[in-house]
DSSP file (Angstrom, degrees, kcal/mol; ACC not computed):
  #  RESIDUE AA STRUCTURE BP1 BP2  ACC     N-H-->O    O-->H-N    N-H-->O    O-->H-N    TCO  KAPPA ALPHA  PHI   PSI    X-CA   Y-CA   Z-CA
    1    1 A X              0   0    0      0, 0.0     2,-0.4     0, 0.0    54,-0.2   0.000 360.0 360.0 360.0 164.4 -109.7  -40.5   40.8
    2    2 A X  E     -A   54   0A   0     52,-0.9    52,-0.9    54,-0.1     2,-0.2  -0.973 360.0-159.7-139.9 122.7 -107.5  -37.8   42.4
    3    3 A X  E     -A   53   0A   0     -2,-0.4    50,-0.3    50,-0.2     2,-0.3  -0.646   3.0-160.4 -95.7 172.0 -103.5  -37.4   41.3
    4    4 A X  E     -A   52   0A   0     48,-1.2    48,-1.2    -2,-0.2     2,-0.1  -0.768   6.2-160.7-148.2 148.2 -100.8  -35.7   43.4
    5    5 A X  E     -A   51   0A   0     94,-0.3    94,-2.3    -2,-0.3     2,-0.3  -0.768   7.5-166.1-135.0  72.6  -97.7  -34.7   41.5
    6    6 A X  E     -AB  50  98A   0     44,-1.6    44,-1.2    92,-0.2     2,-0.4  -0.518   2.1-157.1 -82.1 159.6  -94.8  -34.1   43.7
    7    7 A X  E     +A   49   0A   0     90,-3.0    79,-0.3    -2,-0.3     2,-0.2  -0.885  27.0 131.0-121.5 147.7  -91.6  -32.3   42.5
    8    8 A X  E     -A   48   0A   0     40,-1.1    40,-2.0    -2,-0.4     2,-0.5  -0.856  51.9 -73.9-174.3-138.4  -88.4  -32.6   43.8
    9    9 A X  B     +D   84   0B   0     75,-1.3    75,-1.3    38,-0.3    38,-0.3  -0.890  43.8 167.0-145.1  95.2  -84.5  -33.1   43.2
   10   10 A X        -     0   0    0     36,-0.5    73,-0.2    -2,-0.5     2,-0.1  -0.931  35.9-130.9 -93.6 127.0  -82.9  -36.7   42.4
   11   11 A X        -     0   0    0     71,-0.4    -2,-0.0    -2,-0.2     4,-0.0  -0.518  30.3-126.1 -85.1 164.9  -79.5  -37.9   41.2
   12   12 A X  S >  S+     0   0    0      1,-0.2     3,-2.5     2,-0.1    -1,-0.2   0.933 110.1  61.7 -73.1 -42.7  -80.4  -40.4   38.2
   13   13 A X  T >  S+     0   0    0      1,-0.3     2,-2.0     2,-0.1     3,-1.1   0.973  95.4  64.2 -60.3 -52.0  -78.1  -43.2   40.2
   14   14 A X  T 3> S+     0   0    0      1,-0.2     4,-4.3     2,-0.1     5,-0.3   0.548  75.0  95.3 -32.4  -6.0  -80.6  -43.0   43.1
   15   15 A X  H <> S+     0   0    0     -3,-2.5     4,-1.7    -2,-2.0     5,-0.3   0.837  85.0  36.5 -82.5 -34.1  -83.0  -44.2   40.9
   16   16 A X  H <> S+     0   0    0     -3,-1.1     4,-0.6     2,-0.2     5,-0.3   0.874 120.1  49.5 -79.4 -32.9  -82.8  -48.3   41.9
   17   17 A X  H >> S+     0   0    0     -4,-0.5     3,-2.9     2,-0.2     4,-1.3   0.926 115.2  42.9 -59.3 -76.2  -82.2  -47.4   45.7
   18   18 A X  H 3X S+     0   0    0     -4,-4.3     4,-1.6     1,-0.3     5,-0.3   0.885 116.2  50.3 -58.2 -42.4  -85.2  -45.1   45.5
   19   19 A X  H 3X S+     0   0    0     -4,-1.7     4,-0.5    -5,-0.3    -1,-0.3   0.767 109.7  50.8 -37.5 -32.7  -87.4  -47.9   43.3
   20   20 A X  H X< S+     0   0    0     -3,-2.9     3,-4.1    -4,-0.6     4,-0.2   0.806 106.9  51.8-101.5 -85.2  -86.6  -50.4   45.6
   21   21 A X  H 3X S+     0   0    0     -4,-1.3     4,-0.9     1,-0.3    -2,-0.2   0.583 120.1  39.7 -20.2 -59.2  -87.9  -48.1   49.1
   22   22 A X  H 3X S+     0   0    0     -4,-1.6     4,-2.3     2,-0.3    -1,-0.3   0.744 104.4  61.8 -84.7 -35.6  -91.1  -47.5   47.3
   23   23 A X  H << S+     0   0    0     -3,-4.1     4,-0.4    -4,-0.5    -1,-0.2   0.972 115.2  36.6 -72.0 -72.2  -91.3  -51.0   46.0
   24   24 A X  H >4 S+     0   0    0     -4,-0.2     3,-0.5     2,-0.2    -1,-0.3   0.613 116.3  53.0 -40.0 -26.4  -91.4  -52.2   50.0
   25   25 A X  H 3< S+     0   0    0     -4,-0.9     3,-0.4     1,-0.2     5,-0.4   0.971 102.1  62.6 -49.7 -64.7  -93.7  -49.1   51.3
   26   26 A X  T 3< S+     0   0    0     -4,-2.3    -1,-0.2     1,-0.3    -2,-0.2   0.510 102.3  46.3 -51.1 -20.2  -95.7  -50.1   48.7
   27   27 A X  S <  S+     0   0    0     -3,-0.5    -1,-0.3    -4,-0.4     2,-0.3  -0.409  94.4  81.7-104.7  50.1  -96.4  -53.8   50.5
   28   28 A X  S >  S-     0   0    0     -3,-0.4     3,-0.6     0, 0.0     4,-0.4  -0.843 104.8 -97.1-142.3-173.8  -97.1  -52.7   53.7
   29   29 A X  T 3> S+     0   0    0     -2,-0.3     4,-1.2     1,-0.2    -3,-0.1   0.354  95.8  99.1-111.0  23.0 -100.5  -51.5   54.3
   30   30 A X  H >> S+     0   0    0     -5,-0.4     4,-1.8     2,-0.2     3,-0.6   0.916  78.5  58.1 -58.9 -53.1 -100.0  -47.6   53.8
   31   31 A X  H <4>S+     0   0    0     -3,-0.6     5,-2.2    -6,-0.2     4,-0.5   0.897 107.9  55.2 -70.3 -20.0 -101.2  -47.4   50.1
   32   32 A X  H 345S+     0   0    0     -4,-0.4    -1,-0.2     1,-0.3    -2,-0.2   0.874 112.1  41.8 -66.4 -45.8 -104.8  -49.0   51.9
   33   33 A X  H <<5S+     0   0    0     -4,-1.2    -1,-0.3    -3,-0.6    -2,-0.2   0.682 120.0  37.8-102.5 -14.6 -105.0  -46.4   54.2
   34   34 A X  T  <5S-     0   0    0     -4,-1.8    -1,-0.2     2,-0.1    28,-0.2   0.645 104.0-123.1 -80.5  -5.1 -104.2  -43.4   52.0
   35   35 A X  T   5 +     0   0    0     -4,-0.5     2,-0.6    -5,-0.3    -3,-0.2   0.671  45.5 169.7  69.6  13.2 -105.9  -44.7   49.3
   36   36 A X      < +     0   0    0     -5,-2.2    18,-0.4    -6,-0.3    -1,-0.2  -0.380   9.0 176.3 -60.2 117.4 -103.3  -44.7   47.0
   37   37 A X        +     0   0    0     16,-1.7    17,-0.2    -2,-0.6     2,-0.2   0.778  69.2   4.8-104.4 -19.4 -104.4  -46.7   43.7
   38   38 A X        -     0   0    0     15,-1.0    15,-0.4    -3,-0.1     2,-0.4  -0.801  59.0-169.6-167.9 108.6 -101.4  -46.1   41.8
   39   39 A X        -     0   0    0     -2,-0.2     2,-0.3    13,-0.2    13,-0.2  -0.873   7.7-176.6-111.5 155.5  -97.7  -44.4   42.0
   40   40 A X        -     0   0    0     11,-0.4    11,-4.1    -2,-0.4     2,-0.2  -0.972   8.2-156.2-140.9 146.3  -95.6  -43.9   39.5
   41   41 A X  E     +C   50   0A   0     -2,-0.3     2,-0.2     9,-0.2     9,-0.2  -0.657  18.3 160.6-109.0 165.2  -92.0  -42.4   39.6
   42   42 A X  E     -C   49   0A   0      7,-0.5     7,-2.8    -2,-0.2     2,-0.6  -0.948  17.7-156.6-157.9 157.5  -90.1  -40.7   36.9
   43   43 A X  E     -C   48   0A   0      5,-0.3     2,-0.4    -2,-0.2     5,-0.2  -0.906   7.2-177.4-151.5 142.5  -86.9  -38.3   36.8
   44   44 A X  S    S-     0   0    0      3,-3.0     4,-0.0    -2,-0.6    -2,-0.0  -0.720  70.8 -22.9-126.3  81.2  -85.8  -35.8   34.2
   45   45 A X  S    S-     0   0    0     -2,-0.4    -1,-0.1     1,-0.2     3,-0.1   0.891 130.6 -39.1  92.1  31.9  -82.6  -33.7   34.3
   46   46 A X  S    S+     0   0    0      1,-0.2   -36,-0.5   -37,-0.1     2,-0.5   0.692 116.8 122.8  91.1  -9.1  -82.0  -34.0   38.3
   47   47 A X        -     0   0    0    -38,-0.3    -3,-3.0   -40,-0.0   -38,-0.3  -0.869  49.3-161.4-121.8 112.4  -85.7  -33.6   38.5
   48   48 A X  E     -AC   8  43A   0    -40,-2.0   -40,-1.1    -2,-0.5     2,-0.4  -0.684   5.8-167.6 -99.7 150.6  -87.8  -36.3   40.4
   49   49 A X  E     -AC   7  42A   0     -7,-2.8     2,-0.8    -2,-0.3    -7,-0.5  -0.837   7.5-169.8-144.6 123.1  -91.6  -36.8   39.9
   50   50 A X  E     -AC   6  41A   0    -44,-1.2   -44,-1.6    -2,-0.4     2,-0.9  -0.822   2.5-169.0-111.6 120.8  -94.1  -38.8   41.9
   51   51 A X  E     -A    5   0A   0    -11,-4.1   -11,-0.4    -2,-0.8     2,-0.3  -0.697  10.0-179.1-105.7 102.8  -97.3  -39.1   40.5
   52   52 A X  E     -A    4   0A   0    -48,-1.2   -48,-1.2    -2,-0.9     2,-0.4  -0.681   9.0-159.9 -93.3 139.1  -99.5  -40.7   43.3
   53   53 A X  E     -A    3   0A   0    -15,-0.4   -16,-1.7    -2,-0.3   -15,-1.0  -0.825   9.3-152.5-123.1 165.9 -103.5  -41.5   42.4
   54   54 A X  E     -A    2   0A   0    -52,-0.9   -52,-0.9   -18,-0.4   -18,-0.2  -0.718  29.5-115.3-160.8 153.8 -106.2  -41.9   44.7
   55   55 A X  S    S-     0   0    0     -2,-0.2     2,-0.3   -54,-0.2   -19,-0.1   0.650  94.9 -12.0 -79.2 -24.9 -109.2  -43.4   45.2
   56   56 A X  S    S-     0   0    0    -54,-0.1     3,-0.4   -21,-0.1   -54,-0.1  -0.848  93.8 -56.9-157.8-179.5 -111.0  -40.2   45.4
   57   57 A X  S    S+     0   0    0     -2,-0.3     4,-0.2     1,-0.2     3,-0.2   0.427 110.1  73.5 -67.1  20.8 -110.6  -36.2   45.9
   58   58 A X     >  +     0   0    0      1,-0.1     4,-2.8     2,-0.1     5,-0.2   0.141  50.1 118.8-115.4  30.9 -108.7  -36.3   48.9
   59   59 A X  H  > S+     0   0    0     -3,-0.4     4,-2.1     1,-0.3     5,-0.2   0.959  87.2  44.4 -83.4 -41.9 -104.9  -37.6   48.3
   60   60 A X  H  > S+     0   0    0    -57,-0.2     4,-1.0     2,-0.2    -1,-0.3   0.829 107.3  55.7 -75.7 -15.4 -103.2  -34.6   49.4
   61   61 A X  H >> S+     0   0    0      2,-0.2     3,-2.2    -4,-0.2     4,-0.8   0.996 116.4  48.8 -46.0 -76.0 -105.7  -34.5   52.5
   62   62 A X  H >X S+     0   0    0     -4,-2.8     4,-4.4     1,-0.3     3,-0.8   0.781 103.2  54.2 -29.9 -76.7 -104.0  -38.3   52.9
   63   63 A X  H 3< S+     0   0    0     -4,-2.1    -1,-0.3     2,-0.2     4,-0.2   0.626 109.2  42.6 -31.5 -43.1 -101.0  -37.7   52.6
   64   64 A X  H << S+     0   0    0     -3,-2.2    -2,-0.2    -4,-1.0    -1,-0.2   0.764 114.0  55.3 -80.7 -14.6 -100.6  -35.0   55.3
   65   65 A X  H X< S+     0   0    0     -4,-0.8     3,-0.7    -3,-0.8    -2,-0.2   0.812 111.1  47.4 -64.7 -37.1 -102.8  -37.3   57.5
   66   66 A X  G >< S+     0   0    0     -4,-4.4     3,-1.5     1,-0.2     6,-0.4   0.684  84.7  92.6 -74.4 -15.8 -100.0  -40.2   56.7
   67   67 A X  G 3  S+     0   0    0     -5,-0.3    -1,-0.2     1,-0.3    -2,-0.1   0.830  87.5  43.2 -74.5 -16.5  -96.9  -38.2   57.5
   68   68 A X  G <  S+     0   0    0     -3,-0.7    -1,-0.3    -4,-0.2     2,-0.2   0.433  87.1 112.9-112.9  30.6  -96.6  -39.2   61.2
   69   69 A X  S <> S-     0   0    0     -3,-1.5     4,-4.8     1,-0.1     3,-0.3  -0.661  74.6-127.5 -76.1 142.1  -97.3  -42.8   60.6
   70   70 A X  H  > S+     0   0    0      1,-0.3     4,-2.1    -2,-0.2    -1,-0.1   0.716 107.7  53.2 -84.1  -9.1  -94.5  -44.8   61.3
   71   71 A X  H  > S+     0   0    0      2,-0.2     4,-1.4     3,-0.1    -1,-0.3   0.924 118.3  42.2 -57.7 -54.1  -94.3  -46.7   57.9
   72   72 A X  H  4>S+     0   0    0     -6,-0.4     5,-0.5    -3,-0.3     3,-0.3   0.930 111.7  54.0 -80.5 -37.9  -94.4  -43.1   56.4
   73   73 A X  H >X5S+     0   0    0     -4,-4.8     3,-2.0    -7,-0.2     4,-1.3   0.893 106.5  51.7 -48.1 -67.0  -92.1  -42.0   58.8
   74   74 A X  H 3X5S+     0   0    0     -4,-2.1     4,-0.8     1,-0.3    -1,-0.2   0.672 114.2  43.5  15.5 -72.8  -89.5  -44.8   58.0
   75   75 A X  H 3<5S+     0   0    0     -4,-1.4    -1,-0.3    -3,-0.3    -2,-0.2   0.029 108.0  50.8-108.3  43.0  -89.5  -44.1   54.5
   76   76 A X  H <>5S+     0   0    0     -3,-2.0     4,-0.8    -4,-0.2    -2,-0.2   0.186 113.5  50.2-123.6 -21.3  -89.4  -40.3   54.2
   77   77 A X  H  <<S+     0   0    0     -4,-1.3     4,-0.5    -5,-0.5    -2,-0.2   0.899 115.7  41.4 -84.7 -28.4  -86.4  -40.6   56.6
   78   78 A X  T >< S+     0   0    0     -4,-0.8     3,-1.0     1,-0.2     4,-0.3   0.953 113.3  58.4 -75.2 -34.2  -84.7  -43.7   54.0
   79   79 A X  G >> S+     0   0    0      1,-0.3     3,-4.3     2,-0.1     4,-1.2   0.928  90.2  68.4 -61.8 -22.0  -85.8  -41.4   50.9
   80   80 A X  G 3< S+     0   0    0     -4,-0.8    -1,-0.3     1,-0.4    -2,-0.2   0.783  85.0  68.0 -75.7 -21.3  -83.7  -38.0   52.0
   81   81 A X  G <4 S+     0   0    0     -3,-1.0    -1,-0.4    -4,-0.5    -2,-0.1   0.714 123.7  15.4 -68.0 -19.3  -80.3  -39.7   51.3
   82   82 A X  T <4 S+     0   0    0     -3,-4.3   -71,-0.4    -4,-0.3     2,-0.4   0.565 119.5  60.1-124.3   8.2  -81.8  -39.5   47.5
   83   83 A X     <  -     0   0    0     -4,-1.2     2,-0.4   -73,-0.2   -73,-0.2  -0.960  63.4-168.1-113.3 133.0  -84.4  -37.3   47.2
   84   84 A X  B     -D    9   0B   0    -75,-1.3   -75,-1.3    -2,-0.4     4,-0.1  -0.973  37.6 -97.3-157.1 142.3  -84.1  -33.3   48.2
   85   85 A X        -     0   0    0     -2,-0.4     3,-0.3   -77,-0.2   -77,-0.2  -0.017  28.2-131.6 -60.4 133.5  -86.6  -31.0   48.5
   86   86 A X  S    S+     0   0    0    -79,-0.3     2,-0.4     1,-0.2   -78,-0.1   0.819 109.3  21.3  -3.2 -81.1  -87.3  -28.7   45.0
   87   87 A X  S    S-     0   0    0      9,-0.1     3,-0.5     1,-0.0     4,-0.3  -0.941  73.3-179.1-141.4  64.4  -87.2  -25.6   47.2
   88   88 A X  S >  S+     0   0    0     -2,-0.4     3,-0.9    -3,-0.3    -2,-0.1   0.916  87.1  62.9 -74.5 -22.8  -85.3  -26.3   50.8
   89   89 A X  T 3  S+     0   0    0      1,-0.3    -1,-0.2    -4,-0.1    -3,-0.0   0.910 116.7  22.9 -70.3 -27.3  -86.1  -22.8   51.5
   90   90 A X  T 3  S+     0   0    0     -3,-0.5     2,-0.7     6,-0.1    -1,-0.3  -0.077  92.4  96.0 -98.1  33.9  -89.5  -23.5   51.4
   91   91 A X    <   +     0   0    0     -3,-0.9    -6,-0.1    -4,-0.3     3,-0.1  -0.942  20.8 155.4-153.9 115.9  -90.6  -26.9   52.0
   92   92 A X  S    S+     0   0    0     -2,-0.7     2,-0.2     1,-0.4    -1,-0.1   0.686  70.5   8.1-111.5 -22.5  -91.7  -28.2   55.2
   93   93 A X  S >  S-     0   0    0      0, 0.0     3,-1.1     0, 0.0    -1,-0.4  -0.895  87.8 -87.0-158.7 166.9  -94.0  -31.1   54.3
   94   94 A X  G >  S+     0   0    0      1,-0.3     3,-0.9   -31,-0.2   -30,-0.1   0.665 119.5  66.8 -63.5 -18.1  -94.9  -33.1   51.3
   95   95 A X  G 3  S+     0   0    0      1,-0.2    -1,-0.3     2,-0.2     3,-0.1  -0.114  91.0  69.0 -76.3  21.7  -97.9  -30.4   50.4
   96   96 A X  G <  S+     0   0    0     -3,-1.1    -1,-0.2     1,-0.0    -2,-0.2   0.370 104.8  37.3-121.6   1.9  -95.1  -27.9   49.8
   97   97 A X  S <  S+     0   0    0     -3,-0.9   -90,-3.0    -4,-0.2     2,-0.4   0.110  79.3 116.6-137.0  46.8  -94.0  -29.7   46.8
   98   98 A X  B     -B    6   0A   0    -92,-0.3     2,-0.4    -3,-0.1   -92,-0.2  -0.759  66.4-129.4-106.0 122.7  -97.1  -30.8   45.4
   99   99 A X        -     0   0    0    -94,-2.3   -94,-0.3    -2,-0.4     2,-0.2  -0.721  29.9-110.9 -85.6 155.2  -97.4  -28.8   41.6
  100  100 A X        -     0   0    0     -2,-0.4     2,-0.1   -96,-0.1   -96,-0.0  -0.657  27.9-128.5 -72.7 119.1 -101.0  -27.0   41.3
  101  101 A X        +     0   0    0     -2,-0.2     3,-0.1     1,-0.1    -1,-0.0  -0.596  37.2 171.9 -84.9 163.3 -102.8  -29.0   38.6
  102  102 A X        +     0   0    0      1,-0.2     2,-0.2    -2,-0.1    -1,-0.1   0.312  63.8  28.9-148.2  30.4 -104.0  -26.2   36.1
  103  103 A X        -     0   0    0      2,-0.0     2,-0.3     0, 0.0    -1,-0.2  -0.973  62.6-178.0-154.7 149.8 -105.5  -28.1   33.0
  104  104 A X        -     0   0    0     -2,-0.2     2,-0.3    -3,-0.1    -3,-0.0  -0.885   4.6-173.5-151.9 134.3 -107.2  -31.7   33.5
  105  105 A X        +     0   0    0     -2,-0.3     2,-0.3     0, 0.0    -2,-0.0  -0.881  13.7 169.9-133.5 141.3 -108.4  -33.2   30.1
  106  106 A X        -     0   0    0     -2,-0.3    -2,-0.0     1,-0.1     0, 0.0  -0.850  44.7-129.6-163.7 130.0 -110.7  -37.1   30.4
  107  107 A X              0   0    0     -2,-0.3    -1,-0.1     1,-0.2     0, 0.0   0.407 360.0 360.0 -61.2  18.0 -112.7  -39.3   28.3
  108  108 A X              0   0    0      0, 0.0    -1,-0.2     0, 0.0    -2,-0.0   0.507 360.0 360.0-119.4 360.0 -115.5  -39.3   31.0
């Protein structure tokens, strides 16, 4: 299995708005075709983090393949009234706020 970790910048009220967008992405047939097995959100201090898993080594591959799909399109356009980018100065796509994993520990 393959994680993605994006980072980026949330106010804490956003947190049921932004729960709820995902919750509906999340029934449409986008996780099928990214491979997405599992998301989970969390936010710390302003700080949002979406931890996306995969079926395989390829999630960030997916994930730039998914960004002009119109589902994804849809809900990248609903998130930005509560999510903003880490970085604005840098960040053009979701790969630009993806953290670099740089330890991985597993019981297999």
């Amino acid at each position: 299995m393959h994680s993605t970790l994006i980072v980026a910048r949330m106010a804490p009220e956003s947190e049921a708005e932004v729960a709820g967008l995902f919750g509906a992405f999340d029934k449409t047939e986008m996780p099928g075709l990214m491979g997405t097995r599992r998301r989970q959100l969390f936010h710390y201090r302003g700080l949002y983090f979406h931890v996306q898993d995969f079926a395989d080594d390829h999630g960030g591959e997916a994930i730039e393949q998914a960004k002009t799909h119109p589902l994804f399109v849809q809900v990248s356009d609903d998130l930005r009234a509560h999510i903003t980018a880490y970085d604005p100065a840098t960040w053009r796509s979701p790969s630009d706020a993806m953290a670099t994993r740089f330890y991985h520990w597993s019981t297999e």
